[in-house]
Structures are given as structure tokens and as C-alpha cells.
N, C-alpha and C positions, 0 to 999 in steps of 0.2 A: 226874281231871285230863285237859283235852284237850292231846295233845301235839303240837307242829309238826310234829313226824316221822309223824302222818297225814296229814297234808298233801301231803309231799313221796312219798309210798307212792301218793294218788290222782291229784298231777300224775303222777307215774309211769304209772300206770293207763291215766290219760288218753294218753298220749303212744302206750301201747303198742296200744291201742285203734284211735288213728287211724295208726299202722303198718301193723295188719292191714287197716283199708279202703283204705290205701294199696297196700298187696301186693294186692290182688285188682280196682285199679282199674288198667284197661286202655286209658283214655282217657290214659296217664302212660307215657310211649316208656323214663321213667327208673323204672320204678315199684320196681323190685329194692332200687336206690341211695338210692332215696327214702323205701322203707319203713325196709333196714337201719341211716340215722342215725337217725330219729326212733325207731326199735326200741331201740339202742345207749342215747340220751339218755335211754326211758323203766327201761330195765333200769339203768343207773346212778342214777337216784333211787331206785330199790328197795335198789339190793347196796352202795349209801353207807352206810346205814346200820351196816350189819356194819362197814363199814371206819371209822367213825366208833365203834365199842366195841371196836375192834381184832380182833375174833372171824373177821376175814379182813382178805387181802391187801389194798393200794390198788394193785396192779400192773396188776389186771386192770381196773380204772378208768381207767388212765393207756394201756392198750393201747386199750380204746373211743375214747379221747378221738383217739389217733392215726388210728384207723381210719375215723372221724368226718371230721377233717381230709384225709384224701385221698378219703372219698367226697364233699365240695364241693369241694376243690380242684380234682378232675381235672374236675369238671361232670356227677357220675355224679346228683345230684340232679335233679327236677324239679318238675312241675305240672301236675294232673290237671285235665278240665273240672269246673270249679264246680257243684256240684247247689245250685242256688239259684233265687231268683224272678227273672221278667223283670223289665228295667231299668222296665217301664211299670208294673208290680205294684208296684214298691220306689216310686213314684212318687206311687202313690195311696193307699198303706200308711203315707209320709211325710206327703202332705196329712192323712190322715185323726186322725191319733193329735198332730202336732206338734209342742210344745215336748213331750209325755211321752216321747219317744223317748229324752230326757234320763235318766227318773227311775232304770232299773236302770244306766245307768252312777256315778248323781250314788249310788246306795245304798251299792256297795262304798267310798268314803272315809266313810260314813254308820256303816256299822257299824265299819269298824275302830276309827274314833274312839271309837266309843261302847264296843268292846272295850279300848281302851288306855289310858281317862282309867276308866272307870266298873267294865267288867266285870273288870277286873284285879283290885280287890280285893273280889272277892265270892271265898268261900272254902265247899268243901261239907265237914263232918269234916275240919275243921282243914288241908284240901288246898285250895289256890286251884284255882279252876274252869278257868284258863288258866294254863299251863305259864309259869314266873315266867323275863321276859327274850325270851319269844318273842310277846308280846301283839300287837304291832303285826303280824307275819307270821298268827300267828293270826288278825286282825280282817279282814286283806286276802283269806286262804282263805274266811273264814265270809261274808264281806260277798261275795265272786263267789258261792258259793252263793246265798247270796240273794238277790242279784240277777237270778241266770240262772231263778231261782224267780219272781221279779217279771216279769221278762221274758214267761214261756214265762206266766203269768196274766193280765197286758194282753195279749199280743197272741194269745191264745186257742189254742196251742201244746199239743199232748197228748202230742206223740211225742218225747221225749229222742234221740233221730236226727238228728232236723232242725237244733240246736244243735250236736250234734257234727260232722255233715257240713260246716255253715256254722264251725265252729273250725278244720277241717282244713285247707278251703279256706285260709282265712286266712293257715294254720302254711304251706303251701306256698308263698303269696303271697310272706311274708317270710324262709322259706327259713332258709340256715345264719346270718343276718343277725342270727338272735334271739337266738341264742349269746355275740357278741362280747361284751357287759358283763361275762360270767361270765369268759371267757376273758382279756379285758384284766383285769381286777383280779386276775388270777389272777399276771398279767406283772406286774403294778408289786410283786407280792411277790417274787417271782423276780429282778428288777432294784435290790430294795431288800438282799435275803438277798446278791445278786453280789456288791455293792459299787460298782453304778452310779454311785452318789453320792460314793462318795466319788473314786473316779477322777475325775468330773469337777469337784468341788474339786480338785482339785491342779494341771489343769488352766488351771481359772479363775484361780486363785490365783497360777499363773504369767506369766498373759496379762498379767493385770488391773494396770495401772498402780497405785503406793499411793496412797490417796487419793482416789480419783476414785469420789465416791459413788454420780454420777449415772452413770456407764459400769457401776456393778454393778449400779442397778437397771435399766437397760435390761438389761443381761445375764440377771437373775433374769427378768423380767418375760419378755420377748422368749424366755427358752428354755423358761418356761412353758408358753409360748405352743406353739412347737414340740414340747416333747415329748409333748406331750397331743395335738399332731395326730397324733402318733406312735401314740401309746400309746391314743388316743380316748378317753381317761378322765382330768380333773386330779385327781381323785385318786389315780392312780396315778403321774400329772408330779409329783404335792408333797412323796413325801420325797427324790425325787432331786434336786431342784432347790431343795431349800430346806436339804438337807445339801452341797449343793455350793456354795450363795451365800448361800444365804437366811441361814440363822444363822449359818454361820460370819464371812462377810464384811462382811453388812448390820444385824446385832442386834449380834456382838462388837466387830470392829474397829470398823465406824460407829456404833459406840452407836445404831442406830435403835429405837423404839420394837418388840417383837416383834409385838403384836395387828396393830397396822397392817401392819407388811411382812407379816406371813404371810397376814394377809386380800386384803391388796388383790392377792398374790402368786398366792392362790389363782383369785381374780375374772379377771388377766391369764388362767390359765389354761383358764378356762371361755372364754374369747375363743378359744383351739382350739378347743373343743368343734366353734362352728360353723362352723368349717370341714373335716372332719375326715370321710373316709369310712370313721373305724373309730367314728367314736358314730353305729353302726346303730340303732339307737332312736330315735336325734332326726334323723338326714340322709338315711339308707338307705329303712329302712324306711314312713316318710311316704309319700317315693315310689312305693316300688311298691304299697304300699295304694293310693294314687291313683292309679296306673298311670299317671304323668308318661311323657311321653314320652323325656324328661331326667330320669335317676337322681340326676344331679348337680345337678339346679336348683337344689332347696334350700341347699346349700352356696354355688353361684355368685349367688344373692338376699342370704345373710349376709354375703359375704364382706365388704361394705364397710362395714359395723356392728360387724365383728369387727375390723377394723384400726381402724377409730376408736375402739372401744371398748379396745382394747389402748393405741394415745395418750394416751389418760384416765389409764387405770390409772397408766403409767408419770408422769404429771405428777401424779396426786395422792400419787405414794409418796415420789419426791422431795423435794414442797413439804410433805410435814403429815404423816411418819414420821420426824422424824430432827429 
């Protein structure tokens, strides 16, 4: 059986890897700060595991994670000169190969798929070949393998360096930015475990005039919307805010239909998404891969797709939930 948990042991690897060329790269004024998080992150996918069969502590995970946090916070991180090609070589490298530049990215959704619909149920001695539940994370590991294998065969690559030099770069590029998904979804449990939600039912519920359908779903929709700029994840805004309106006030008291509210509830929320400089993934990070001048452009380009698209929301939940 292949198991997820090698996966998470070679990003580890990976991570610790490009620590140590970080620690001995001296073109990086922060190179100390900069090795010990991505060292911290790569040793925490190694020693989860133990903490995940209980056979050790989670303390010492939860001390990395702190440690991590004030080494970006204080700006102890940074970013070393790029060992890469000239802008004119990437130039003629692009003319020369063209729409293939596509194919090892277009590979890894290629295999996962093919792992999660197909190779799931191939089975060797009565063991499935892919650890059953982790198919999709599996397909995602094996398909970057083989991509970075397709890759380094088109474009005539011999030296396993040169991939990793050009990953590092990257990883400094986007810096503590690549973190926040894990870290926000880590809050909306922590915010769901407090009683977020239900404090702010009680709240609502006190404001909220009887009756007035359409004042709750602005309220659901519109705090949606906010707390996922908060929190940069609607799926971490959806059990606070659908335990504080959503069901209580818009499914029980207004009889609304619940698929509709909760969908179109969750859609308002993705209308934070894009405005939101905690979904580093989609607003952050863009940016400094393209080294915008403006961190925030992307955001400030949404923002008026995301208010009109949040006026939608709230007029189709009104007219055709209830």
C-alpha cells in the first residue's frame, strides 16, 4: 500500500533540503531566520506523524508553530539571489517549446484524476495499491512527481538541483504567505470549538427586528462576507455564521429552503475571498510571483466584482430561498 504519510515525510525532506541551501546562502542578509522556519515546517511534517499515533507529544509542534510566527512576524525572514536563467534565455526557452510549457503542469490534475477515479480500486493481495481515503492527496504527490519527471525530459534537465534551486527561489518568493490556508483553517476550528457562533446568535438574535427576513439575510450574507475577510477562508466564515443566522434564524424561524441559504450563504462568502489579504494563495501570493509592483492590486482589481457579486447573492436568497 502507498501511504499519504510518504508524502508528507518527502515534502518534509523537501522543505529541509532547501533550509540547508538557505543556511549557507549568503546572498540572504536574513538567511538564519529564513532557514530556521522552512527547517521548523520541514521537521514538523516528519514528527506529525508520531503525534498523529500518539507515540509523542503535540506540544512540541505547537512550540514550532509559535516560533515560526515570530520569525515572519518580526521580518527575521527573507530572499536570496535567484540561481536561475536570464530574462533573455527564459525568452527563447518560452518561444522555443510554447503551448508544451503547459504539459507538466496540465500532468499532475492528469494523474490524480486517473489515481482517484481508476487507480483506487486496483488492489495487490487483497491491499488496495492507494491507501483507501487518501487517493486524491495521493494522485496530487505522484502526478508532481511526474510531472517534475516530464518536465526535467522535455526540457533536457539532468541535474535534480536545478529544480530544486528554482523551488526555493519560489518558496522565498511567497515566503510565510504559503502557510496561511493551513493556519486559517486551523482558526475556523478554534473559533467553531470557542463558541464563536453561537455568541454571535445571541447577538443577532437580539438586534434582529421579528420578522424581517430580508434584514437577516443581509446580515448572514454581508457577515459572510466579512468574516472570511477576516478569517481569508469561507469555509472557516460557514459554521460561524450559518450557526449564528443561517440556520437558526433563516431555515427555523423563516422556514427558508436550507440548500439554498447555505449555498448561496456560502457563495456571499467567497465574495470575501477576493478581497482579503489573508487568502494568500489567491491575492498574496499572485503578486509577488509577479513581482507587481502593488501587493494589493489584485484585491483592489476584485474589489468591485466582489461587492456586486455579494448584491446578487443577497437578492437571489431573498427572492428564491424562502
Amino acid at each position: 500500500m502507498i501511504k499519504a504519510e510518504w508524502f508528507y515525510w518527502l515534502v518534509g525532506g523537501i522543505f529541509l533540503v532547501m533550509a540547508a541551501q538557505m543556511l549557507t546562502d549568503r546572498s540572504n542578509p536574513k538567511r538564519l531566520g529564513t532557514a530556521a522556519f522552512w527547517g521548523l515546517l520541514g521537521l514538523g511534517f516528519v514528527y506529525s506523524t508520531w503525534v498523529v499515533d500518539k507515540s509523542a507529544p503535540p506540544e512540541p509542534l505547537g512550540a514550532a508553530v509559535l516560533v515560526m510566527v515570530c520569525l515572519a512576524g518580526f521580518g527575521l525572514t527573507g530572499r536570496g539571489e535567484a540561481r536561475t536563467t536570464t530574462p533573455e534565455q527564459r525568452t527563447a526557452s518560452a518561444r522555443r517549446f510554447g503551448g508544451r510549457l503547459f504539459v507538466p503542469a496540465l500532468t499532475i490534475p492528469a494523474v490524480a484524476l486517473i489515481c482517484a477515479v481508476g487507480v483506487k480500486k486496483l488492489s495487490l493481495g487483497g491491499e488496495p495499491v492507494l491507501q483507501k481515503g487518501s487517493e486524491t492527496i495521493l494522485g496530487l504527490g505522484l502526478g508532481s512527481l511526474v510531472a517534475l519527471a516530464v518536465a526535467m525530459v522535455m526540457l533536457r534537465e539532468r541535474r535534480i538541483t536545478v529544480p530544486v534551486h528554482a523551488g526555493r527561489s519560489m518558496l522565498e518568493s511567497m515566503g510565510w504567505a504559503m502557510l496561511l490556508p493551513q493556519l486559517l483553517a486551523t482558526l475556523g476550528t478554534i473559533f467553531s470549538v470557542a463558541g464563536v457562533g453561537d455568541q454571535v446568535r445571541r447577538i443577532t438574535t437580539a438586534v434582529l427586528p421579528d420578522g424581517s427576513v430580508l434584514i437577516a439575510v443581509v446580515v448572514y450574507c454581508v457577515g459572510m462576507f466579512l468574516f472570511t475577510v477576516v478569517m481569508g477562508n469561507g469555509f472557516a466564515a460557514f459554521p460561524v455564521m450559518t450557526a449564528a443566522v443561517g440556520w437558526p434564524v433563516l431555515v427555523e424561524q423563516a422556514h427558508g429552503n436550507a440548500s439554498a441559504v447555505l449555498a448561496v450563504g456560502m457563495l456571499a462568502g467567497f465574495c470575501g475571498t477576493l478581497v482579503t489579504p489573508m487568502a494568500a494563495n489567491y491575492n498574496v501570493v499572485p503578486a509577488a510571483l509577479l513581482e507587481l509592483k502593488d501587493q494589493y492590486g489584485p484585491i483592489k482589481a476584485q474589489l468591485p466584482t466582489a461587492v456586486a457579486l455579494l448584491g446578487c447573492n443577497i437578492v437571489i436568497m431573498a427572492a428564491f430561498a424562502f
